[in-house]
N, C-alpha and C positions, 0 to 999 in steps of 0.2 A: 563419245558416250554421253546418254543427256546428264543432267545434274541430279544427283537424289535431292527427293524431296524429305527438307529438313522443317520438323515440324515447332521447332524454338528457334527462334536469334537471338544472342545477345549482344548489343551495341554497348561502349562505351563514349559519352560524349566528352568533344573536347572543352574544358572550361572555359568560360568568356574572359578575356584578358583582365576586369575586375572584379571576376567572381572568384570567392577562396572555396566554395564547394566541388565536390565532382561527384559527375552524374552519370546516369547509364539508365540504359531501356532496353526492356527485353520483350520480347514477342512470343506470345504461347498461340498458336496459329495452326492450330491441325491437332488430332490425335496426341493423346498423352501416352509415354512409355515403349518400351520393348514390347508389347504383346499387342500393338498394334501399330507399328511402324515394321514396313519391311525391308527399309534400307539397312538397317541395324540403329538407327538412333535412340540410343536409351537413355533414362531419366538420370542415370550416374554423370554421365555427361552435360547436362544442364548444373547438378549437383556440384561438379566438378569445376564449372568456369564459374559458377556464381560463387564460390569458394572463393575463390582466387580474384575477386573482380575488387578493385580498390575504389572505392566510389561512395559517399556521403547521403546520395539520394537514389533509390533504383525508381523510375516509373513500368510497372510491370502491365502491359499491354493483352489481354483476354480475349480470344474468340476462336473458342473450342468445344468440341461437343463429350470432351473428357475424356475417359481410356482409363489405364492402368492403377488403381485403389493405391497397391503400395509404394508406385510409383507419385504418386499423389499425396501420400503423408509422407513424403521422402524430399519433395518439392516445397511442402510447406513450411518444414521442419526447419529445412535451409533458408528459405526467407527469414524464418521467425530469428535465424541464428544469428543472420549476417546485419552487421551491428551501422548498416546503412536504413535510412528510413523509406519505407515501401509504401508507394503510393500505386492502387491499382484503378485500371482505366478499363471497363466493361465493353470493348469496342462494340459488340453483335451480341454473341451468346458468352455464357460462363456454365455447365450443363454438367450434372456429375462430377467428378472430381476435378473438372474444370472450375466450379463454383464454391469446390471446399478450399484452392489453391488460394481463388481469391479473398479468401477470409483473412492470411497472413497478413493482406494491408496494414497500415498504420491509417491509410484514409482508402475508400474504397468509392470509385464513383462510376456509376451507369450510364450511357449516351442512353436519351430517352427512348430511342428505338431499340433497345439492348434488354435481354433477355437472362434469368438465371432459374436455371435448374435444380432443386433437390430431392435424392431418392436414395433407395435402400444399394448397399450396393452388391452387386450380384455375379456368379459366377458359373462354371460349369464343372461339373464334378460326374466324376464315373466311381459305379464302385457297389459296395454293398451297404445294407440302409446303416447300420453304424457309422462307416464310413462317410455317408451322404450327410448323416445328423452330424458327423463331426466336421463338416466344412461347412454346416451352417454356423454352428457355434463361431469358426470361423469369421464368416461373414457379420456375425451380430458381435462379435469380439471388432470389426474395422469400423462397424458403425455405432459403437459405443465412443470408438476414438477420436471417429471425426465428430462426433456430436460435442464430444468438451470445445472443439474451438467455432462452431456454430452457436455456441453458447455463448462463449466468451465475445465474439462478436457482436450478438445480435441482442446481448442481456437477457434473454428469456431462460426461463429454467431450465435444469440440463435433462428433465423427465420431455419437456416438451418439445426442445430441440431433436432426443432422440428419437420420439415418436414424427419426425419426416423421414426418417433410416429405416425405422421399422415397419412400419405402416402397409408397404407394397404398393405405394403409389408415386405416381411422379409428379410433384411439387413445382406447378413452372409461374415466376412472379415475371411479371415487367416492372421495369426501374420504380417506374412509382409504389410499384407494391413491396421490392427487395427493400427501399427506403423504409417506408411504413413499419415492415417486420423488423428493422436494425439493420438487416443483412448490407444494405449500402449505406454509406455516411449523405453522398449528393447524388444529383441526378443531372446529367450534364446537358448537353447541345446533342442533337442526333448527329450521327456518322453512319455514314455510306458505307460499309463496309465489301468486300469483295463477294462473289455470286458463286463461286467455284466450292466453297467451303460450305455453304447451307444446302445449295442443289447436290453434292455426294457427296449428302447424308441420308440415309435413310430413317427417317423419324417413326417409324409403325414401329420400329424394335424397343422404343419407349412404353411403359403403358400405358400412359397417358399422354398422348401427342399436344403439342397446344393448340391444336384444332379441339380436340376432344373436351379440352380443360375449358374453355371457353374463350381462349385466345386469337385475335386475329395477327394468323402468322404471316399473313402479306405484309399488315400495318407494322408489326412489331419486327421482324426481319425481311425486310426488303431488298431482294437480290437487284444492287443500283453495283455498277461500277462505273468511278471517278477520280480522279482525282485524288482526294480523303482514302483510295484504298492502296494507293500507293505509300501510305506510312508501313503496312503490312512490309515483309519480306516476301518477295513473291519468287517461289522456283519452281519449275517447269516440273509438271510429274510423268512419270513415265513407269508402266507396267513390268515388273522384273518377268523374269521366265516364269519364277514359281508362280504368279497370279495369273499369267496366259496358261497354265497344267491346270490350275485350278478353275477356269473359265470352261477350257475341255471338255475336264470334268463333270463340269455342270451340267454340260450339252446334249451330250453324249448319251444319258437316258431315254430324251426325245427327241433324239435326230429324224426319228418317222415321221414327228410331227411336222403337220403344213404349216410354213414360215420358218421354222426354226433354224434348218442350214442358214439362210439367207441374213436372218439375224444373228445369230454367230459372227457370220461372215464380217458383218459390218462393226459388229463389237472390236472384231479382234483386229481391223485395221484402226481403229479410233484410241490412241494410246492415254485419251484421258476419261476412258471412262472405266472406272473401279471395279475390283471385286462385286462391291456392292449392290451399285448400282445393273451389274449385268445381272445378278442376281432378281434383281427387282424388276427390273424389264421379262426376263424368262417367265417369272410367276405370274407376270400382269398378263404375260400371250396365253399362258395355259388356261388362265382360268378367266379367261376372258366372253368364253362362253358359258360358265357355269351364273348357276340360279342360286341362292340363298334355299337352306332346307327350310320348310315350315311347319307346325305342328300340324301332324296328321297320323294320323293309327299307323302306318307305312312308319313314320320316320317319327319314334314316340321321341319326346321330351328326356333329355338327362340331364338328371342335380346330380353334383357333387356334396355329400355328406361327409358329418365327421367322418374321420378316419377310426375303423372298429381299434382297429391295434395301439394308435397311442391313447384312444381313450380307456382300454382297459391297462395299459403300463399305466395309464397316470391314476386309476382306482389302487392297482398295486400297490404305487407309492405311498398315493396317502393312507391307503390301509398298513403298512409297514411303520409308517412316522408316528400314526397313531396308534401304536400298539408299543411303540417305542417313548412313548410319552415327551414328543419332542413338542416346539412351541415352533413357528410360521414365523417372516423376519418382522413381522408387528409384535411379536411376544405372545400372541393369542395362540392357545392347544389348538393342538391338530385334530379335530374329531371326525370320524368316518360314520355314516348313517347307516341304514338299515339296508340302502338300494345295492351299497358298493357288494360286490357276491366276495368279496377277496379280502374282508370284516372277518377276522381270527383264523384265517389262513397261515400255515406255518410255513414255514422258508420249504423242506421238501414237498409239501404238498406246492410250492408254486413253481419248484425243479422238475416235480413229475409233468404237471400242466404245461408246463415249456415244452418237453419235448413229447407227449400231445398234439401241441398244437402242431409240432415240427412234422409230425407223421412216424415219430420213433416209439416204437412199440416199448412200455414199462412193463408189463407183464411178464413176471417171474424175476424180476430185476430185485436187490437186495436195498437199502438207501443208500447204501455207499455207490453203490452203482448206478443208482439214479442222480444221485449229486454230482460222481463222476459222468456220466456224461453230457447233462444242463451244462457241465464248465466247458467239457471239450467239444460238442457239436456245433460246429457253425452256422449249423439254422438254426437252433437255440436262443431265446433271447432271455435266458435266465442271468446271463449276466449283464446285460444290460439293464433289466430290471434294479438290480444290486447296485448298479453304478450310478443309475436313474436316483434312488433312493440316497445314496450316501452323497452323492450332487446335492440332492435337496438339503439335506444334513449339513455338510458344509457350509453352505450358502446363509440360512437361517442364525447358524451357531455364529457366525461371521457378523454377519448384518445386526445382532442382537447385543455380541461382546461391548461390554459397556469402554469406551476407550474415549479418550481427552486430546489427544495430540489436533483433532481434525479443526478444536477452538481456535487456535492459535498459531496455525500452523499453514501455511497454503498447500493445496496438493496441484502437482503438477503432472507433463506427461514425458514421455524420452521416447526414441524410436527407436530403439539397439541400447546395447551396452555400452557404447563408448562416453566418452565426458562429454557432456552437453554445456553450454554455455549461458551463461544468463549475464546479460549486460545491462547495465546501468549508465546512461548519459548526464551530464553536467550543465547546467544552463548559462547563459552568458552573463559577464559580469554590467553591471548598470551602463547608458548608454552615456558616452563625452560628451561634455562642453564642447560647441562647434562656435566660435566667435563670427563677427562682421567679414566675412571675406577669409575665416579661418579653413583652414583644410579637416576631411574627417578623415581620423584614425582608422586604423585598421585594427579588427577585433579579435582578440585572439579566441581559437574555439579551446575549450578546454577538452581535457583528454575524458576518456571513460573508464568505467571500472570494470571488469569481469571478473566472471567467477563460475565456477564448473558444480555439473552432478549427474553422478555416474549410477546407474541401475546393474544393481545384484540378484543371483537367484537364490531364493530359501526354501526347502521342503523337505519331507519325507516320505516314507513306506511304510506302508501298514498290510499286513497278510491277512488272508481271511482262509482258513481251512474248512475243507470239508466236514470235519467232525464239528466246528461250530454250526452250517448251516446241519445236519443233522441232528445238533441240540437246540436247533431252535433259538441259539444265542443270540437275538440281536444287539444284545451290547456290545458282541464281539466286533460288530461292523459300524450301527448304525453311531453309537453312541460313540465310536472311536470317531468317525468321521463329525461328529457335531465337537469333539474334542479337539479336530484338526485344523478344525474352522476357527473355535476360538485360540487356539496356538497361534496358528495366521496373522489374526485380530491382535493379538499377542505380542506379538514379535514386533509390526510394526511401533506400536505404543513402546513398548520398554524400550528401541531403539534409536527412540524420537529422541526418549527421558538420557538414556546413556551418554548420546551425543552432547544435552544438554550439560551433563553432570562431568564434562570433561575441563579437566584444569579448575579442581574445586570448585566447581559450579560456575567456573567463566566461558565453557563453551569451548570449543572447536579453534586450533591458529587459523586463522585466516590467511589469504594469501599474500597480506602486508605484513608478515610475520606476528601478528598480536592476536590475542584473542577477541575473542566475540565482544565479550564485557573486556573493556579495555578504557584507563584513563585518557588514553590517546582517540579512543573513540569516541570520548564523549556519553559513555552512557553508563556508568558505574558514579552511583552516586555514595556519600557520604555514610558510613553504616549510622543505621537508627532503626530502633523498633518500630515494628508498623503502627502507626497513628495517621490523625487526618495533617497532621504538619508535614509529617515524611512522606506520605503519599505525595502530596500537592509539593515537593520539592520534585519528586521523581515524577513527575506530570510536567514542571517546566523544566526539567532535561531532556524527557523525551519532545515535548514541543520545540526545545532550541535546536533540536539537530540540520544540519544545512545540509545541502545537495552533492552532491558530487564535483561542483567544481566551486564548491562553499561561496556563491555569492547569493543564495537566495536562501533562508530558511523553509523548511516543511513541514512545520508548525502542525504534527502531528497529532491527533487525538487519542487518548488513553481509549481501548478496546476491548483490552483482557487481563485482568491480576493472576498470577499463576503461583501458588503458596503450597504451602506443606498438609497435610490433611491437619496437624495441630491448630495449624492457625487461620484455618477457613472460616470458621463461625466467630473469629475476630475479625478476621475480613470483609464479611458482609453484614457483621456491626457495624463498620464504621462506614461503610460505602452505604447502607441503608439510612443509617439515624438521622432524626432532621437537624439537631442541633449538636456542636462538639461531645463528642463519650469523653473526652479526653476532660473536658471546664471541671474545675471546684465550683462550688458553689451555687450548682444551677442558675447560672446568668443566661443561660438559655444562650449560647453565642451561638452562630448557625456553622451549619457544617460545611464546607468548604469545597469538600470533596464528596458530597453526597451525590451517590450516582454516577460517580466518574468513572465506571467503567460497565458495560454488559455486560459480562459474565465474568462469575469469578469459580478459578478454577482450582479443586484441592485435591491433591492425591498423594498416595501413600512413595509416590515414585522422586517424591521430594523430601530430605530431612532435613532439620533444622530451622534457623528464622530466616536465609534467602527467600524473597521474592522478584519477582520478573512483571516489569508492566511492559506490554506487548500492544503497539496499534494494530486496525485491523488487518491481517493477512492479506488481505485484498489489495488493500493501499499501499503499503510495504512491508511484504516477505521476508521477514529475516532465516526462518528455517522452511523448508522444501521438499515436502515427501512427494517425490514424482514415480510412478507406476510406467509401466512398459505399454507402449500403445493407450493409455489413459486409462490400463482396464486395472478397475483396483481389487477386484474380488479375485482370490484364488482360484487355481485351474487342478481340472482330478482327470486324472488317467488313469486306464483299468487295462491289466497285464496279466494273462493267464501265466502260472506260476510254476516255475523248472522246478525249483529247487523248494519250493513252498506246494504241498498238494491242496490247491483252491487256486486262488488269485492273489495276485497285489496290486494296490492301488496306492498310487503316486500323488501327493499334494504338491505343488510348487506355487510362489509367490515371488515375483520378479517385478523388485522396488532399491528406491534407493536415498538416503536423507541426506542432505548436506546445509548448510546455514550460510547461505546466499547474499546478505547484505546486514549491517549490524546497524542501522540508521534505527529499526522500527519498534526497538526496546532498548529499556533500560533495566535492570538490575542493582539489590542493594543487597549487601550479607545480614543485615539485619541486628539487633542485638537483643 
């Protein structure tokens, strides 16, 4: 039986007799995932050896045209976890979620003949236009997730990172260009890569081919085999049954046509040519005689224009928000002009028009019976509308909630529920004396720290009854969902603070049995009243804190004061003034601690005289509010109602806090 074709390898290398690292390299070498591999080789099973692989350094080896989304933040997730440093090596292409995998790097480098891909990512859905919108939501919920760590990469904004996901277009850099944009650290020596893997592919299913983009795909992948492509793993492919049915299939419509048996024929004895590629030879015979249409009165010109229908949902809404006197997530009213026709439109007059449009006769119908049927008709899109509308609501009321946690705090992503990991490494302690003819030491590596966080779901129900939309109530709906939003907004914040206020405002045990603030950690300093003396003691506690295997300090910078809403405008006295508030005598002494920190933060979710000086989140994370797939904004789902006559609509928020490393603050009780 031939070999399936396996589209990862993972190697383990054996150490060199005076080497104390161990190494490993894996090969991403073909299609990513279950839903395009037909041996059955899924990404769980990459997931699962690299789990399990003991090894200090992975070099991770790329030249893939991508595949599988979730398969693909399921792969990265696991690099990010495994607590070996990942260095990735761009051999040819890196293309769709081939190109998000490689961003896990810790160093990421391009052979300069080597190629990377970014685009939105995309799928196939059957179904009805609700259903359709809600797989796009989908789709823009995976390319929110992979845009945090294209950001995180590449340092550009996370607006601009995600406008390559959203855009609709294919994104294709050569090494020099991925360099330039962040996306690679180096740009290496060309490599040869193998001929089998670019030729069955088919590049038109791109939108933008890199012929199209501007690219020269000969210069930039070059089908050479050498040598150099024998690093790859190479296994023989070979066509299962199901893709000789499916080749049949294909045939079979124009079997009358002249050549087609004959090509067939030759396909199906040639066991390395793909699904795909037969597919692209069949299309290339058919239309091998055809002409391009040209504009002529015969064969008139077609634009594609807005779409009438969500241009008049999206008047709806805004004529709903703005009658609800709701604010946009700038804080600026929603106002609707004179053009929008759906300006003082009442909720049944937009149930009647629903079904209307639907083709259901309202005449003689009572409002009850008109509201009853907008809810229950499936061509109806009055509920939609409503869902349209309290989404918007949601979103705004969220976006707007005035909330503090995001100063001081890092936000992170998880990929499931389960405990995710965050690890911390130790650096090595100074280097020995090596005498005249002395021998060198052997250095010991220090151990690392870990430490877990886990994502929870939070939500609620809200009904909406027929008898509200027949009173025209839109507080009943609109106003509840801008309520839902800030609950949301809500919930995280007081969660942050709660975690905070545990063990008398020491924070959370850790997994060394101590708390956060802990004399054994080094970052509980001496109680004293806020002044510029106490600050600037708790400035060099938090600068003395050492690294994880305490032989280097990280001589941390103060970034955030976090205080009581009492003593905020004592706060940024003293962090302001040029010279001590604290001197008698006006000696003018200068202030010490002037400006020593960006922002100072006060809120009512703090009593008493504790304060917290916090470095920035960036640099070290001590707390960690991570979202589920990175997406932070609340998700609404809309459920026509058994036991409720209207609907109900579902809020959920699926997050999780935990305090990750106690290095990057310090804290005082104050007095």
């Amino acid at each position: 039986m031939p070999q399936a074709f396996k589209w990862y390898d993972i190697k383990a290398l054996a150490p060199a007799p005076d080497a104390a690292a161990r190494s490993a390299e894996i090969y991403i070498y073909g299609n990513i995932g279950d839903k395009w591999d037909e041996n059955g080789v899924i990404a769980a099973d990459l997931v699962r050896e690299l789990s399990a692989l003991d090894a200090d350094t992975i070099t991770l080896r790329i030249n893939s045209f991508g595949g599988s989304v979730p398969d693909g933040l399921a792969i990265y997730n696991a690099l990010k976890r495994h607590p070996a440093a990942v260095d990735v090596q761009v051999d040819g292409v890196a293309i769709s979620c081939a190109g998000y995998i490689a961003m896990a790097g810790d160093t990421v480098t391009m052979a300069e003949n080597a190629m990377l891909m970014i685009h939105a990512p995309w799928g196939i859905a059957v179904g009805n236009s609700a259903e359709l919108r809600d797989q796009a939501d989908v789709l823009d919920k995976y390319a929110s997730a992979m845009a945090t760590s294209y950001a995180a990469k590449s340092g550009k904004p996370m607006a601009e990172a995600l406008a390559l996901l959203t855009d609709g277009k294919d994104h294709w850099f050569t090494a020099a260009e991925a360099h330039a944009e962040g996306f690679a650290d180096t740009v290496g020596p060309a490599v040869a890569v193998a001929a089998s893997l670019v030729k069955s592919y088919d590049l038109t299913r791109f939108t933008t081919p890199p012929a199209a983009a501007g690219i020269n795909q000969e210069k930039v992948m070059p089908e050479v085999t050498s040598a150099a492509a024998t690093t790859a793993p190479q296994q023989p492919f070979a066509r299962s049954k199901e893709m000789n049915d499916q080749i049949l299939a294909m045939f079979k419509p124009f079997a009358s046509r002249d050549g087609v048996s004959a090509m067939q024929t030759e396909i199906l004895a040639d066991p390395a040519i793909t699904v795909e590629q037969a597919q692209a030879r069949i299309l290339a015979h058919l239309g091998k005689d055809s002409a391009p249409l040209t504009p002529h009165a015969a064969h008139p010109r077609v634009e594609t224009m807005e779409d009438e229908t969500d241009n008049r949902r999206a008047a709806t809404v805004t004529a709903l928000l703005a009658r609800a006197g709701l604010r946009d997530s700038s804080g600026t009213a929603i106002r609707v002009d004179s053009s929008n026709p759906y300006r003082g439109a009442k909720l049944v007059d937009l149930a009647r028009a629903s079904l209307d449009r639907a083709g259901i006769k309202t005449a003689g119908m009572n409002q009850m019976e008109v509201v009853a049927a907008a809810f229950t008709q499936s061509t109806s899109d009055f509920p939609v509308l409503l869902e349209n509308t309290m989404h918007k609501a949601l979103q705004a009321a969220y976006a707007t909630q005035a909330l503090t946690w995001q100063r001081f705090c890092n936000q992170g992503s998880v990929s499931d529920f389960r405990a995710h990991s965050r690890y911390r490494v130790g650096s090595l302690s100074n280097l020995d004396s090596v005498g005249e003819l002395g021998e060198f030491k052997n250095k010991t590596i220090p151990d690392g720290e870990k430490s877990s966080i886990t994502a929870g779901t939070k939500g609620n129900i809200i009904n909406l009854s027929r008898q509200a939309v027949i009173n025209d109530d839109l507080g009943a709906f609109v106003s509840l969902a801008a309520n839902l939003g800030r609950a949301a907004a809500r919930t995280v914040e007081s969660d942050v603070y709660a975690l905070l206020a545990l063990n008398a405002g020491l924070g959370p045990t850790m997994s060394d049995s101590y708390t956060l603030f802990h004399a054994n950690h080094n970052n509980l300093t001496t109680g004293a009243a806020i002044s510029m003396a106490a600050l600037d003691l708790d400035r060099v506690a938090l600068a003395g804190q050492r690294d994880v295997g305490g032989n280097d300090y990280l001589n941390l910078m103060a970034d955030v004061l976090l205080v009581s809403l009492s003593l905020g405008g004592t706060a940024r006295g003293i962090i302001g003034a040029e010279y001590d508030p604290d001197t008698t005598g006006k000696l003018q002494k200068p202030n010490i601690v002037r400006n020593l920190v960006r922002d100072v933060v006060d809120t009512p979710r703090i009593t008493g005289t504790r304060r917290y000086l916090f470095a920035n989140p960036s640099e070290a994370p001590v707390i960690e509010v991570a979202f589920l797939d990175g997406v932070s904004d609340p998700y609404l789902e809309v459920q026509d109602g058994f036991d409720v006559d209207g609907a109900r609509y579902k809020v959920r928020l699926d997050f999780g806090i935990a305090a990750i490393d106690y290095r990057g603050a310090v804290t005082n009780a104050g007095a």
